[in-house]
C-alpha positions in Angstrom: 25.4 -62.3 56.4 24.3 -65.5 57.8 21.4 -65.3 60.5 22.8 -67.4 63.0 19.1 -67.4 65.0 17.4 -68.7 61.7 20.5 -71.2 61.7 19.1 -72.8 64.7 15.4 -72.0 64.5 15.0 -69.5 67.3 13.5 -65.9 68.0 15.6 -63.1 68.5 14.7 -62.9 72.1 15.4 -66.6 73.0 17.2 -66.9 76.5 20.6 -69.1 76.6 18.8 -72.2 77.4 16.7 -71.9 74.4 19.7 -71.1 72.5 21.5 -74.6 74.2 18.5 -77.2 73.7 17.8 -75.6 70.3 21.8 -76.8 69.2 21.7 -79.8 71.1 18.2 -81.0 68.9 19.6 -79.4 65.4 23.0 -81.4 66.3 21.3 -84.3 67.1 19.3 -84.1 64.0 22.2 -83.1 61.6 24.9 -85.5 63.0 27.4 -86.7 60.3 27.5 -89.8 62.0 23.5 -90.6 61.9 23.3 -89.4 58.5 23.4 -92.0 55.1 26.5 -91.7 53.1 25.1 -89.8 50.6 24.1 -86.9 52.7 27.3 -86.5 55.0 28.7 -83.8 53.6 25.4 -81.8 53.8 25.3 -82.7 57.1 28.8 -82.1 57.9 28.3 -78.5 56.5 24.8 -78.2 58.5 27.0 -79.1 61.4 29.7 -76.2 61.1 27.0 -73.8 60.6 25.5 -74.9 63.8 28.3 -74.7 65.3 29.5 -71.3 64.8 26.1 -69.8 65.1 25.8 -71.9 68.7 29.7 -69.8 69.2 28.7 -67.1 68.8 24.8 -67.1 70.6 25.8 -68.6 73.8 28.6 -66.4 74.4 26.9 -63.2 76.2 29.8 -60.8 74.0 29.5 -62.2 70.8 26.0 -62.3 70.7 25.5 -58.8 71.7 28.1 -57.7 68.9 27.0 -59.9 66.5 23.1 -58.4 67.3 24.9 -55.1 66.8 26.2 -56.3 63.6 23.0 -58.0 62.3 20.8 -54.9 63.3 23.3 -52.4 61.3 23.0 -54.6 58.2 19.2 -54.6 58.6 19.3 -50.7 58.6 21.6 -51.1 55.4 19.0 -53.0 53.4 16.1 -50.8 54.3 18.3 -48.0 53.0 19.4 -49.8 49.3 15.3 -50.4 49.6 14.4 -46.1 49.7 17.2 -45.8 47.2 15.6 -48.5 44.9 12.0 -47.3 45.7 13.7 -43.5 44.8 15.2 -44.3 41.6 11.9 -46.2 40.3 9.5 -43.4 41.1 12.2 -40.8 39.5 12.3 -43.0 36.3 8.5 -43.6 35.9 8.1 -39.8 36.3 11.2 -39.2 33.9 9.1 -41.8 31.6 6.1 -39.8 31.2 7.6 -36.7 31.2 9.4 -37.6 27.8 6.0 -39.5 26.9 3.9 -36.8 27.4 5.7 -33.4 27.2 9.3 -33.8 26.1 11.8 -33.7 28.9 11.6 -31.6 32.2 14.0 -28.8 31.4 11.4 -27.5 28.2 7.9 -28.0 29.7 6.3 -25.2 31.7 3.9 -25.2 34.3 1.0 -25.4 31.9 2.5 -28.1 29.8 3.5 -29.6 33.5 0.1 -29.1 34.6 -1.2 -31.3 31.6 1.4 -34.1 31.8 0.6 -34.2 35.4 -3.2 -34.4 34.6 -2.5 -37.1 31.9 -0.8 -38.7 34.3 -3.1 -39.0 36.9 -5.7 -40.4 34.3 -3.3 -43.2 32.8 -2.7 -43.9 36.5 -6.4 -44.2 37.7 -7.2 -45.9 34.5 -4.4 -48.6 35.6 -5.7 -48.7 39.5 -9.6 -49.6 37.9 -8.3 -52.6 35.6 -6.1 -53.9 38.6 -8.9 -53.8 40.8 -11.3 -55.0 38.5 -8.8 -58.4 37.9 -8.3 -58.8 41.6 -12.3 -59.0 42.1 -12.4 -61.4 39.1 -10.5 -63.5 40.6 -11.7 -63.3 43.7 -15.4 -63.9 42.0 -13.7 -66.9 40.0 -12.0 -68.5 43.4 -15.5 -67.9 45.0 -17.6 -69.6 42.3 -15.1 -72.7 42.5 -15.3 -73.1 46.4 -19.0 -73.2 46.3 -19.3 -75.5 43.0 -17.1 -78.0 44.5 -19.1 -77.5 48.0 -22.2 -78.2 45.7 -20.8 -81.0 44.3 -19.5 -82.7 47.8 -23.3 -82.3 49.0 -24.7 -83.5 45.4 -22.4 -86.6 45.8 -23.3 -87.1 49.3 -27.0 -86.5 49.0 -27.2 -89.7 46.3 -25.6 -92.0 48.2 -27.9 -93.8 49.8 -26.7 -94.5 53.2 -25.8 -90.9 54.0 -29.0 -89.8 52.1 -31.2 -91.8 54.5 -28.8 -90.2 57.8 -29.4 -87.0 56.2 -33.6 -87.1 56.3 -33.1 -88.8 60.0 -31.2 -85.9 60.8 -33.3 -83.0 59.6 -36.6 -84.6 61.0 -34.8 -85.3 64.2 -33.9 -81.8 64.8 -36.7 -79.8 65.3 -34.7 -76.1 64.6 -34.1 -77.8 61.0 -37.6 -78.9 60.1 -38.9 -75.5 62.1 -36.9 -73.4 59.0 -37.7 -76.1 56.4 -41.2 -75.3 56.8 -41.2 -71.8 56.9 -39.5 -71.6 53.7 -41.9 -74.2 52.3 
């Protein structure tokens, strides 16, 4: 289903007027006519998109069915979503039952109890090494932003005109040479 307010680049809670100069500009932009050759077809299409989106958002009947419409199919895809999100969990559970304990129907509750313990373990051991790659990177990003910030002042530092600005500067400012001689 098409979103006819992405069509013309507006929030859901645009007034008509929004809705009206928003066409006129996208029409304007996307006319056939001001287009090369090569791109009037796109532009034609561009055009009948705009068109039946600006149909159906300035008329005050439409637009409040087709909001009806849009917010039902919204409501359909979060659905599909828990069903997806449903089926996963059930097969990753079905998974380690099998790995760990044969299948569901022969385990009891102390054979349960283990899976569910081994479980837990291959899970936390999973959640550590995740979080230990995201801080890596997070280290490695860090250690490249202040290597190239080193390098930027480095390079700056030995050129000579902004080397002689920068020792005007700090003896200039007193807060600056205050700190560079405490830590001296």
């Amino acid at each position: 289903m098409k979103n006819y307010y992405e069509v013309l680049e507006v929030n859901e809670n645009a007034s008509k007027e929004v809705i009206e100069k928003a066409y006129k500009v996208l029409a304007k932009k996307y006319h056939p006519d001001l287009q090369e050759d090569k791109n009037k077809k796109a532009a034609e299409e561009k055009i009948k998109v705009l068109n039946e989106a600006y149909e159906v958002l300035s008329d005050p009947n439409k637009k409040q069915a087709y909001d009806a419409k849009l917010q039902r199919a919204r409501e359909e895809e979060e659905r599909k979503k828990q069903v997806q999100q449903a089926a996963y969990v059930n097969n990753v559970q079905n998974l380690y039952r099998e790995q760990y304990g044969g299948t569901a129907n022969t385990t009891s509750q102390k054979e349960q109890k283990k899976i569910n313990k081994q479980f837990k373990k291959e899970y936390k051991k999973e959640l550590l090494r995740l979080r230990v790659i995201g801080f890596l990177r997070k280290l490695g990003a860090t250690c490249l932003v202040l290597g190239i910030v080193f390098l930027i002042c480095f390079l700056i530092y030995k050129i000579p005109a902004t080397n002689r600005w920068i020792k005007n500067w700090v003896n200039e400012t007193p807060a600056i040479k205050y700190i560079i001689d405490a830590i001296s």
